[in-house]
N, C-alpha and C positions, 0 to 999 in steps of 0.2 A: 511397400510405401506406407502399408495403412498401420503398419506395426510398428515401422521408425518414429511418424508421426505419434503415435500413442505411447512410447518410450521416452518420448522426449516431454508431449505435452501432459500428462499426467504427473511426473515429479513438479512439473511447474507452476498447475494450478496447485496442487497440496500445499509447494511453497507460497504461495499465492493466499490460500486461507490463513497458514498460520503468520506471515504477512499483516493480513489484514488485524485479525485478531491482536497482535503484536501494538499497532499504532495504535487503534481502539485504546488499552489500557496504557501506552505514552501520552496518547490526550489527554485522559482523566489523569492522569498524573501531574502532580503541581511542579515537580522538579524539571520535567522537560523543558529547553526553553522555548522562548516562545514563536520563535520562526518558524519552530519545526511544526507548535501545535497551527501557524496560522496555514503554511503550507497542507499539510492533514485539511483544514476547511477548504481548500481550492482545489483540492483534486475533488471532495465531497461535491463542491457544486460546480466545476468542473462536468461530472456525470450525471446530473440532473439536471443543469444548463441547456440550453436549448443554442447555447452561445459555444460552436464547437471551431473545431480546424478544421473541416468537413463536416457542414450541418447533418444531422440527422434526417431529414427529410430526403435526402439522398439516400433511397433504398441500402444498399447494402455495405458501400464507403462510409456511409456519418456512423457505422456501429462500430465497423474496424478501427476507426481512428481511440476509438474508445477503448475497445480489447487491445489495444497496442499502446497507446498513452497511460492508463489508469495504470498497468500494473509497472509500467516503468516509472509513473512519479512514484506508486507507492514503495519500488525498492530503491527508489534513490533516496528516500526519507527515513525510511528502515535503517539503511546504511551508515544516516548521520545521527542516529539515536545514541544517547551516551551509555557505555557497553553495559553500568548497571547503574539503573534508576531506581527509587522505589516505587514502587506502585501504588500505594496506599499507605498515607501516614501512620504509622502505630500501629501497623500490619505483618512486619519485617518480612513482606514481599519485594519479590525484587522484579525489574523488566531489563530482559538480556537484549541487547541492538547488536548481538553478536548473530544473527540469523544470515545478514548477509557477506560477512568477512570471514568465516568456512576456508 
């Protein structure tokens, strides 16, 4: 059990960081547009909100609704990233939103 579990949730948090990392540099990016950066601020405060689907105040449900929501808005946003943006003007960096269409 405890080995399926850690098979399964460790590739997921990893995807899960570079995830993260991923939308990070689509915000600062001027070319993303702007649904996607306003989405990105509501999952932000979304998880610092006090205002949940299951308050936080409730022991050990108002934290789950969090590990369960956050990382689903964040790949439903990932997914809608345009496949390559740049990152920073006059950088000739690029941001791939290919993370989640593998």
């Amino acid at each position: 059990m405890f080995k399926l579990l850690t098979s399964r949730l460790v590739p997921r948090v990893l995807l899960f960081r570079k995830e993260v990392v991923l939308l990070w540099q689509a915000f600062m990016s001027p070319h993303t547009p702007f649904y996607l950066k306003a989405a990105t601020a509501f999952v932000a405060f979304y998880l610092v909100s006090p205002i949940d689907i299951i308050s936080d105040f409730i022991p050990i449900l108002g934290w789950v609704d969090d590990l369960i929501l956050v990382p689903l808005m964040v790949s439903w946003i990932v997914a809608r990233l345009p496949v390559y943006a740049p990152a920073k003007a006059g950088r000739g960096e690029t941001i791939s939103g290919r993370a989640r269409r593998l």
